[in-house]
C-alpha positions as semicolon CSV with decimal commas, in nm:
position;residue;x (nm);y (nm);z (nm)
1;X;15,534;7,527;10,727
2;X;15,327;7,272;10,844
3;X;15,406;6,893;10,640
4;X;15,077;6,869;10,415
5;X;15,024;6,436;10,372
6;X;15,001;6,264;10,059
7;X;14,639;6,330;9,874
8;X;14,618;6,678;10,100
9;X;14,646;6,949;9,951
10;X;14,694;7,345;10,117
11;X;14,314;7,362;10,134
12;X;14,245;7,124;10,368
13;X;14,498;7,277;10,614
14;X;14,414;7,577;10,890
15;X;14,563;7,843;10,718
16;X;14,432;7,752;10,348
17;X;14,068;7,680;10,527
18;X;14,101;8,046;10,671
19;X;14,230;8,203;10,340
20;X;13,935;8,095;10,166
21;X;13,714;8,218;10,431
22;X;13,835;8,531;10,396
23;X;13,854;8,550;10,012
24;X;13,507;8,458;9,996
25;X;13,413;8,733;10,284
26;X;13,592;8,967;10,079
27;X;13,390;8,835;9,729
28;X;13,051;8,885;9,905
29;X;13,144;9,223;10,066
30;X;13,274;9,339;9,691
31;X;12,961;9,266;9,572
32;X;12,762;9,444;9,818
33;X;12,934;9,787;9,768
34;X;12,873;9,750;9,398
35;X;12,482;9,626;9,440
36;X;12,502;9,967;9,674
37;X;12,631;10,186;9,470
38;X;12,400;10,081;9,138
39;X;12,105;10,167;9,378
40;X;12,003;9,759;9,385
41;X;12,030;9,789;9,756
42;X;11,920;10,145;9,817
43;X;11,805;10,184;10,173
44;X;11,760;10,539;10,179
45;X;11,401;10,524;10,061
46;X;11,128;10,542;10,316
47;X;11,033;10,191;10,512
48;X;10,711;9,987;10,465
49;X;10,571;10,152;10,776
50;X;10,664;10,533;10,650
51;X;10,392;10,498;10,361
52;X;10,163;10,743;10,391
53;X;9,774;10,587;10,469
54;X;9,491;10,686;10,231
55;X;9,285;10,986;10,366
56;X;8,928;10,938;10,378
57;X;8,708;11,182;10,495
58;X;8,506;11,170;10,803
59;X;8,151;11,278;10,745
60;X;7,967;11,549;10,966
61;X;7,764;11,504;11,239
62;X;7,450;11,602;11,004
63;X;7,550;11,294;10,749
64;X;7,639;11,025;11,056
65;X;7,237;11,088;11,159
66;X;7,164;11,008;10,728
67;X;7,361;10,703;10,784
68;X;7,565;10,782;10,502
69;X;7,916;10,609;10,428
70;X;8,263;10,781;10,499
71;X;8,331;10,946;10,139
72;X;8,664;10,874;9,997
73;X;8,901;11,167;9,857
74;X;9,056;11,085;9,545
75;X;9,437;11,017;9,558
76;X;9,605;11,181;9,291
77;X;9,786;11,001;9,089
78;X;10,157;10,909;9,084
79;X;10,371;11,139;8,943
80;X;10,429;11,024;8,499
81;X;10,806;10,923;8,475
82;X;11,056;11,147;8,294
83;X;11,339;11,027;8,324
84;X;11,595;10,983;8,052
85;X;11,688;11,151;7,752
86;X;11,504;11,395;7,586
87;X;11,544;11,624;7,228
88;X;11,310;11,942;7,146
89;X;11,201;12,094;6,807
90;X;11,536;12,296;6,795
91;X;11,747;11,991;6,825
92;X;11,847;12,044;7,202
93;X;11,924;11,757;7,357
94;X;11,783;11,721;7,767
95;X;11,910;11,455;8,017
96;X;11,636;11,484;8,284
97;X;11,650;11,325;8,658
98;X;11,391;11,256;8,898
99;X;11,295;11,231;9,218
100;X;10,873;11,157;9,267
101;X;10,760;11,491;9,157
102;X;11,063;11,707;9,145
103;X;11,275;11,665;8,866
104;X;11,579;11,850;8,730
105;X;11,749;11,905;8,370
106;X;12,049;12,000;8,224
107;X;12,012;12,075;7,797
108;X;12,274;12,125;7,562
109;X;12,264;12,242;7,200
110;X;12,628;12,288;7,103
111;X;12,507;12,431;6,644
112;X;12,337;12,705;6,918
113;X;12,592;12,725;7,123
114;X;12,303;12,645;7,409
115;X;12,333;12,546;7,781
116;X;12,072;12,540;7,989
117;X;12,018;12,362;8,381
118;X;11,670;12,409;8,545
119;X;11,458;12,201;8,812
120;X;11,071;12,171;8,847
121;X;10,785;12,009;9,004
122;X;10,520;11,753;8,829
123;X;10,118;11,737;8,879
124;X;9,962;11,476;8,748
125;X;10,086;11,538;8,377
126;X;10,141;11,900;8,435
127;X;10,488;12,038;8,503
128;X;10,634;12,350;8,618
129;X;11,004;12,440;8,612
130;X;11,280;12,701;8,615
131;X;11,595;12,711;8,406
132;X;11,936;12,893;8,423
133;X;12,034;12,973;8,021
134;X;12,404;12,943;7,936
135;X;12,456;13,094;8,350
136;X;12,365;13,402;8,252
137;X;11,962;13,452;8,181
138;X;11,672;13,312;8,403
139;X;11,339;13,176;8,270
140;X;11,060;12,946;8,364
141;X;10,800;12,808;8,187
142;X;10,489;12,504;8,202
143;X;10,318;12,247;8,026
144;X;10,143;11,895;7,993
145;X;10,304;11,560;7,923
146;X;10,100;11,291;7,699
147;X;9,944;11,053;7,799
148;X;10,215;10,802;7,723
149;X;10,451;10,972;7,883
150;X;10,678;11,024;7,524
151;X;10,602;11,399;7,456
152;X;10,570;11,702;7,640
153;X;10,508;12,052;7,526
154;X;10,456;12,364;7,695
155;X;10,489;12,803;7,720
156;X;10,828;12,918;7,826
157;X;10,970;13,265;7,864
158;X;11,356;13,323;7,974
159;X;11,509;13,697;7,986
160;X;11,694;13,653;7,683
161;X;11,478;13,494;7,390
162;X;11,117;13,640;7,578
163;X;10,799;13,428;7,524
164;X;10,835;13,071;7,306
165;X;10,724;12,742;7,308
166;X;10,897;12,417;7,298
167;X;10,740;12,031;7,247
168;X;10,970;11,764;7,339
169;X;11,019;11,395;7,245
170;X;11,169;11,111;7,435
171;X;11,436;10,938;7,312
């Protein structure tokens, strides 16, 4: 072991100098795979450069001789933001992902005895899905979210219960 001087401690030697390198490589890199895994350092999503430009429309030959300006198509708007916890007028509770546009459910309602999973597609503040009931009986249904993105209601139909409609509230 090598003699460590008065005042010196094993810190100021090679091999404590290297051991704290590598504890504090081994800190940092800890923290990284958590950051990771909580989505803080997600790199999956598309780059800067992978961002779709805004479509404008190029006029006709007939409107360049009018001099007119290149018209602008409307974007539509970003998909409203579901996510989270949901309950409907029967008491069912929903725990709703998303992804942009597509989004995907699973709904439980154990005084019913009720299971349900189902995916779907937004517009605007329109949605669409389909739905799986307790793995047995298929359905799909529709509807419109509010405004503030709390509440959504809509017509749904399943082979089981036929034709109903549902409103839900956000939690």
């Amino acid at each position: 072991m090598a003699d460590v001087g008065p005042g010196k401690g094993f810190w100021h030697t090679l091999p404590g100098v290297l051991t704290a390198i590598a504890g504090l490589l081994t800190a940092v890199t800890g923290l990284l795979v958590v950051l990771h895994q909580f989505g803080v350092m997600d790199t999956t999503g598309p780059s800067p450069t992978a961002q779709p430009a805004e479509e404008t429309r190029v006029p006709s030959p007939s409107e360049a001789d009018a001099e007119s300006p290149a018209v602008q198509e409307p974007v539509p708007a970003p998909a409203v933001q579901i996510l989270g916890v949901w309950e409907d007028n029967n008491g069912t509770i929903y725990a709703i992902t998303q992804d942009g546009a597509d989004f995907s459910f699973t709904a439980v309602n154990h005084a019913l005895g009720f299971r349900s999973q189902g995916s779907g597609s937004l517009s605007g503040r329109s949605f669409t899905t389909t739905f799986v009931v307790n793995g047995a009986h298929s359905g799909d249904g529709s509807g419109t979210i509010s405004e503030d993105g709390r509440l959504m209601w809509g017509d749904f139909r399943d082979q089981l219960s036929g034709s109903y409609q549902l409103s839900l509230r956000k939690r």
